[in-house]
Backbone as CSV, one residue per row, in Angstrom:
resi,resn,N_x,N_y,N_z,CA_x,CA_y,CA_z,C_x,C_y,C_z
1,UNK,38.295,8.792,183.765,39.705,8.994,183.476,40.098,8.072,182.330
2,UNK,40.891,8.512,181.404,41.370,7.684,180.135,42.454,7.225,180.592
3,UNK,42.682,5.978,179.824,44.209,5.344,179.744,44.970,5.983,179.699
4,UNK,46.205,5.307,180.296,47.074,6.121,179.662,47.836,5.593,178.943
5,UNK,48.090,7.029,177.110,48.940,6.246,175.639,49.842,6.841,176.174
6,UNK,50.945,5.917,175.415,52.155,6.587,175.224,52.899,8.125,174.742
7,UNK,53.405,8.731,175.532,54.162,10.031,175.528,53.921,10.504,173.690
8,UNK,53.391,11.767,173.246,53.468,12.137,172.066,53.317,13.424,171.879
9,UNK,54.127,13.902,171.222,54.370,15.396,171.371,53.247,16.173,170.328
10,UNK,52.579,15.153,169.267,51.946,15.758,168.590,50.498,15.135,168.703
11,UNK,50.480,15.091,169.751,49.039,14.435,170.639,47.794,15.390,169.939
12,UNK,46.515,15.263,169.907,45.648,16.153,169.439,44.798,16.836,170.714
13,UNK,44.392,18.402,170.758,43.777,18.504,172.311,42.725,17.252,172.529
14,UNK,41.885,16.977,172.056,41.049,15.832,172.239,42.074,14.756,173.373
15,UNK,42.813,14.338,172.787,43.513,13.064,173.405,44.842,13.490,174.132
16,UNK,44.580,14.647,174.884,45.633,15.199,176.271,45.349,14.625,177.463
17,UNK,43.925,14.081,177.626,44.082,13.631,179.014,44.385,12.226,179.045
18,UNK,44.704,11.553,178.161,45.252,10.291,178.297,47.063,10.560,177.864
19,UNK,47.388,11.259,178.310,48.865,11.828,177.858,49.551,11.842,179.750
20,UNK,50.580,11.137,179.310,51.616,11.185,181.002,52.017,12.239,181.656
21,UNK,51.716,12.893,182.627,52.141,14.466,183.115,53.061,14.437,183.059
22,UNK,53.979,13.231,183.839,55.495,13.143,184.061,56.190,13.775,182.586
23,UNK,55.748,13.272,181.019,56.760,13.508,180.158,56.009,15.092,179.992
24,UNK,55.146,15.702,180.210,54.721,16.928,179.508,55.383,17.920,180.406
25,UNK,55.274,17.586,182.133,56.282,18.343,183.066,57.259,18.265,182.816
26,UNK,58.088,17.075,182.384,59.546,17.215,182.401,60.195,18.152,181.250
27,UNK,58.833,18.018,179.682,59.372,19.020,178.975,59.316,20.126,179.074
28,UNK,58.214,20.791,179.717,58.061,21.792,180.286,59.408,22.614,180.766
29,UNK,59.752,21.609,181.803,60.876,22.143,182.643,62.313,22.288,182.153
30,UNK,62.319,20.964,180.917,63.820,21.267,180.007,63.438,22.408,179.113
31,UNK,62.363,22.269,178.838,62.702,23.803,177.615,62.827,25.310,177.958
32,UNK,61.799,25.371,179.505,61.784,26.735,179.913,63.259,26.833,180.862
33,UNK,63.460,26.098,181.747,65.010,25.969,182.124,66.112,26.530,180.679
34,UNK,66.133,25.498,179.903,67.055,26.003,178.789,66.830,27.605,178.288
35,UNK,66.100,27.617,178.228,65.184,29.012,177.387,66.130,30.005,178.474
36,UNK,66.003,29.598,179.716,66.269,30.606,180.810,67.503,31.119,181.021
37,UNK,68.578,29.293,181.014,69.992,29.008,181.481,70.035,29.834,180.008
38,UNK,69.856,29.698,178.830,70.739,30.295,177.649,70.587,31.544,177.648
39,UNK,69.342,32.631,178.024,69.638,34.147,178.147,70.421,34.628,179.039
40,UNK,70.618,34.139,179.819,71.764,34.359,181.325,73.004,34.112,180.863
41,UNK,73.039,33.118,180.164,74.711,32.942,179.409,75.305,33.487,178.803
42,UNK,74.175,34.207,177.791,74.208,35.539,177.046,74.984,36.961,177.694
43,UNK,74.754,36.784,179.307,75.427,37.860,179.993,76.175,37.204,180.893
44,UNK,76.423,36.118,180.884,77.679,35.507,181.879,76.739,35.246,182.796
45,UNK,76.049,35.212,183.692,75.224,34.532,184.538,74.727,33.496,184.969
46,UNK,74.543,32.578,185.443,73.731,31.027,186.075,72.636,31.704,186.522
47,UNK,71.570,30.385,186.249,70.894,30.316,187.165,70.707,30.380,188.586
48,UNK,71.601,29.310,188.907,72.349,29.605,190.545,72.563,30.747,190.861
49,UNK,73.077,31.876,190.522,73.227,32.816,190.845,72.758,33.420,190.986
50,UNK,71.524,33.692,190.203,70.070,34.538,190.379,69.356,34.136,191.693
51,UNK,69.276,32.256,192.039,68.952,32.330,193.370,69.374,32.533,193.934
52,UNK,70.856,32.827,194.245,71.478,33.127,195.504,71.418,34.491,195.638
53,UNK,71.463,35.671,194.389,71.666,37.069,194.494,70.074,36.872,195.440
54,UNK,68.708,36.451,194.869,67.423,36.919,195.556,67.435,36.271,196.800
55,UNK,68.408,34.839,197.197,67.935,34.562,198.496,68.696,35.564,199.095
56,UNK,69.916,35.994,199.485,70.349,36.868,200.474,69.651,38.283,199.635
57,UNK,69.046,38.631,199.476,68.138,40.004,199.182,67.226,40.005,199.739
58,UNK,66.599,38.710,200.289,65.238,39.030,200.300,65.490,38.680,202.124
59,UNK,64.574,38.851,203.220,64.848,38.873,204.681,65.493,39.601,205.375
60,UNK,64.465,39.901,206.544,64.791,41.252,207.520,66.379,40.862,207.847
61,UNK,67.175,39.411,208.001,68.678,39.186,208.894,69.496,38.671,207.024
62,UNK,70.411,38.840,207.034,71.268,38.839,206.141,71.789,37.311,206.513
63,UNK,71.425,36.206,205.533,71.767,34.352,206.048,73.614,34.227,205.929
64,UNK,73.794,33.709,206.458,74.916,32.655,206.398,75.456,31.971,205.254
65,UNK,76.098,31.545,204.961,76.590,30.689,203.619,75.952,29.170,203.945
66,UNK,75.999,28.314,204.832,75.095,27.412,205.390,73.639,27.299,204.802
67,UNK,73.115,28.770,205.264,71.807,28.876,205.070,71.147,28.730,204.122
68,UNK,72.032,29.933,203.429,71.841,29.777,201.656,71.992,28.593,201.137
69,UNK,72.899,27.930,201.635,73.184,26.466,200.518,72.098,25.376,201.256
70,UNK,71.441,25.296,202.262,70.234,24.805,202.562,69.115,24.493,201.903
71,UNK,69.072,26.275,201.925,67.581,26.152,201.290,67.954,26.322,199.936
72,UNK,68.754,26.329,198.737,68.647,26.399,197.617,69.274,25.387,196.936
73,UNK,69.967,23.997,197.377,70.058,22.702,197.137,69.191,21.499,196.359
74,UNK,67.982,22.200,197.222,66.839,21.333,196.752,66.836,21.844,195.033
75,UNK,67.187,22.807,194.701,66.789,23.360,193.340,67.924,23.205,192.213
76,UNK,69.306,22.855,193.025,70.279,22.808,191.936,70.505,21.360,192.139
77,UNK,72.218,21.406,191.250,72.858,19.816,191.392,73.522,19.384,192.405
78,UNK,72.651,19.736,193.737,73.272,19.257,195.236,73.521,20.799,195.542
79,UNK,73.929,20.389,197.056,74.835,21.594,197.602,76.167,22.332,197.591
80,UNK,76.844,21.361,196.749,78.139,21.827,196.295,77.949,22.834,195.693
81,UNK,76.780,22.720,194.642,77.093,23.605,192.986,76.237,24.992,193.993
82,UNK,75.484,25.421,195.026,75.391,26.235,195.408,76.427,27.056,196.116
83,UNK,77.245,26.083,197.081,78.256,26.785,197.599,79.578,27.028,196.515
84,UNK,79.417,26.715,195.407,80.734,26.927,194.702,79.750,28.663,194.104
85,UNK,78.574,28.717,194.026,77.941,29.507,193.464,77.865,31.236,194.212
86,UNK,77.748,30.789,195.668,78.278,31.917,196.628,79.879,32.391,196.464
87,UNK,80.830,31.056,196.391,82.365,31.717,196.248,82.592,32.564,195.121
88,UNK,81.635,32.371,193.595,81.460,32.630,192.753,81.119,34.257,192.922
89,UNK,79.961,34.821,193.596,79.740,35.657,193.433,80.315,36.592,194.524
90,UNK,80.244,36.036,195.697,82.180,36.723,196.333,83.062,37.106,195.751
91,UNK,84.107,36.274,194.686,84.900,36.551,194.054,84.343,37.995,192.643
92,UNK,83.264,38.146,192.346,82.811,38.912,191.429,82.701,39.831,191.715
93,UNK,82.593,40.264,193.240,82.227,40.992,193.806,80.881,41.646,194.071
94,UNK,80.233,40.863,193.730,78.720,40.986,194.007,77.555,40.614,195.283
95,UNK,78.670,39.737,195.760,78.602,39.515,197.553,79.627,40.152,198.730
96,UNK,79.297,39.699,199.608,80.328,40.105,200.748,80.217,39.550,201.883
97,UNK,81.095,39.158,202.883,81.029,38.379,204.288,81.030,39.713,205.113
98,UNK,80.552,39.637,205.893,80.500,40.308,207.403,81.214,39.586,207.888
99,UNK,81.489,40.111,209.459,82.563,39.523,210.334,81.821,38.295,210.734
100,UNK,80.497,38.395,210.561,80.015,37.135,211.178,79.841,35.563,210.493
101,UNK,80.100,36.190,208.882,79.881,34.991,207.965,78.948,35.435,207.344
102,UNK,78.058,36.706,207.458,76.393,36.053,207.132,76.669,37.367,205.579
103,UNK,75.671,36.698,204.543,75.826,37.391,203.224,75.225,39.015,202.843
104,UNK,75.633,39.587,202.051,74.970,41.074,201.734,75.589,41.086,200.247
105,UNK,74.341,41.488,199.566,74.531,42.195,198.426,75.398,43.418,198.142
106,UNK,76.014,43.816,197.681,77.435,44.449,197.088,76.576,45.389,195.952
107,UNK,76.646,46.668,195.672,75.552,47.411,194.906,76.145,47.090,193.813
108,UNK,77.072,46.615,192.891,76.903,45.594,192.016,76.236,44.513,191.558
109,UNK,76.312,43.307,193.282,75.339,42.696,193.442,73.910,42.768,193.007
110,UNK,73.608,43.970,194.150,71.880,44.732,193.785,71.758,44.909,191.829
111,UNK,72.491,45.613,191.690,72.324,46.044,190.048,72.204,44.995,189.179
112,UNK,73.088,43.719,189.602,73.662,42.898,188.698,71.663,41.686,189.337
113,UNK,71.353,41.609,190.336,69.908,41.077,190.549,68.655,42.260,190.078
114,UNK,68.639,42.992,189.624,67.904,43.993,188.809,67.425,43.707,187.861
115,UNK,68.870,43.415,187.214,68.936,43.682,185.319,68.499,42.058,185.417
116,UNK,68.722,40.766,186.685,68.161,39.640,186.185,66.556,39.269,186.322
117,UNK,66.538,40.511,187.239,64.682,40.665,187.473,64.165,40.418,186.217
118,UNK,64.764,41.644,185.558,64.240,41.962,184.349,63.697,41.401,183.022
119,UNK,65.401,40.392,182.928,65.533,39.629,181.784,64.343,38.403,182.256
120,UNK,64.451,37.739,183.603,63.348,36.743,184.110,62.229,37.099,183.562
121,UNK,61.584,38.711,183.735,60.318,38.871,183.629,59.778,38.932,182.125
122,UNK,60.968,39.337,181.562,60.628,39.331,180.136,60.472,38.082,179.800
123,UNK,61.494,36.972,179.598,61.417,35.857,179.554,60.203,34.909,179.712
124,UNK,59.532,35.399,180.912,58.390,35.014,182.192,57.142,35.463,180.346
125,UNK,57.016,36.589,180.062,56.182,36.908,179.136,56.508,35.997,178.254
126,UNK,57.519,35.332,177.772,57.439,34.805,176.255,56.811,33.202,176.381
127,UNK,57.246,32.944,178.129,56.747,31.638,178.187,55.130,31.458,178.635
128,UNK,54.776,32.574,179.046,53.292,33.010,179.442,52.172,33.742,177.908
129,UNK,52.921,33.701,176.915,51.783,34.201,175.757,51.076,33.043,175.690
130,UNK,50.045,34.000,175.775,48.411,33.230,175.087,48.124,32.404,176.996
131,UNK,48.694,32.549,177.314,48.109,31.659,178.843,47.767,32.883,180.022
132,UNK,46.553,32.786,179.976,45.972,33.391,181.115,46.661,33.099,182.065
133,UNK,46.596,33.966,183.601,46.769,34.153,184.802,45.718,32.777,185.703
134,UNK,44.344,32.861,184.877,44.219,31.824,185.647,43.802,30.471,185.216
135,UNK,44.607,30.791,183.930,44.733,29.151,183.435,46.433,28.468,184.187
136,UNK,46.987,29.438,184.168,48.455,28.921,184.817,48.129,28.926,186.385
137,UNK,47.423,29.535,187.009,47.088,29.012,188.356,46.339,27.689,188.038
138,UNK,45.747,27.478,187.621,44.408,26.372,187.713,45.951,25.189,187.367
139,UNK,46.806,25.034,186.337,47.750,24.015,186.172,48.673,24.009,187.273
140,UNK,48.795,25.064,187.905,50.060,24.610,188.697,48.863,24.375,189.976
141,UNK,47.763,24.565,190.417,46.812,23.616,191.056,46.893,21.962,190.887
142,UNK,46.350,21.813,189.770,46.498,20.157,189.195,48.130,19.661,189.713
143,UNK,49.074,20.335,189.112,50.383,19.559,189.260,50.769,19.729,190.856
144,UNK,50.165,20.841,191.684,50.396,20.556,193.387,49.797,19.688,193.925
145,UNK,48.413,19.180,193.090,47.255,18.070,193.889,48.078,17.019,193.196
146,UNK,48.904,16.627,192.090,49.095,15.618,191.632,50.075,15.238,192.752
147,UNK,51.225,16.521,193.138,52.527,15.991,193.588,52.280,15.190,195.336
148,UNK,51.217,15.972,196.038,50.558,15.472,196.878,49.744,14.221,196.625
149,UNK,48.949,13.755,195.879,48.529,12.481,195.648,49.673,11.553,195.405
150,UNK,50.434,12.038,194.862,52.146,10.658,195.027,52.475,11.039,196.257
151,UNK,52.661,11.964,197.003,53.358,11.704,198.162,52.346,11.366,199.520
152,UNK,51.274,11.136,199.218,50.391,10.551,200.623,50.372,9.101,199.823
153,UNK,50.436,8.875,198.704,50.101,7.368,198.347,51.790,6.634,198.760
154,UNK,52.550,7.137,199.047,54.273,6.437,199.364,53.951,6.759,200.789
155,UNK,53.153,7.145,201.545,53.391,7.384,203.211,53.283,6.116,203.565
């Protein structure tokens, strides 16, 4: 294993494995995030919203507002910006409450998570040229064994 130099964006392949994952993930994640948040803006859309249209889409029971803001917290700026993100698409009409609380897509809804399939997947291609299927498995391998080697070394 090589040292590790300091963060450089114009590193040569030769001298990548002495390069910090932390700064190459984090750019990773600001540019394809941005790349993402700015085509969605393009049509009025969040990010947030795309997870919330696919989490209540996807499961045999239709979740709760609770539920949703549970499990999709971990991914935004807290749980607020999810539950402001459900009132959001309530008010758009792209959701709907049942008597019980629990969420359903609105065939607006459905249409309006379609057309974001779409734009994702296209998107998904521009950030995937030239990278094999199983060169992007084999990295997101490394970065799951990495995230696990920090979290058994803090147990």
């Amino acid at each position: 294993m090589s040292d590790q130099a300091p963060a450089d964006p114009a590193v040569t392949d030769e001298a990548l494995a002495s390069q910090p994952v932390g700064y190459w993930a984090g750019l990773a994640h600001e540019v394809v995030t941005a790349h993402l948040r700015d085509a969605m803006a393009r049509i009025d859309v969040t990010q947030p919203q795309y997870w919330v249209l696919n989490r209540v889409h996807g499961g045999s029971v239709a979740p709760g507002r609770a539920e949703v803001v549970e499990q999709l917290a971990p991914l935004a700026a807290g749980p607020e910006e999810i539950g402001r993100t459900v009132d959001q698409l309530l008010h758009r009409g792209w959701l709907r409450a049942d008597r019980e609380q629990r969420l359903h897509l609105t065939g607006d809804g459905e249409a309006a998570r379609l057309r974001l399939r779409a734009l994702v997947t296209g998107l998904r291609t521009v950030v995937h040229e030239g990278v094999a299927d199983e060169e992007y498995a084999a990295a997101l391998r490394v970065l799951r064994r990495m995230v696990a080697n920090v979290r058994a070394a803090q147990e």
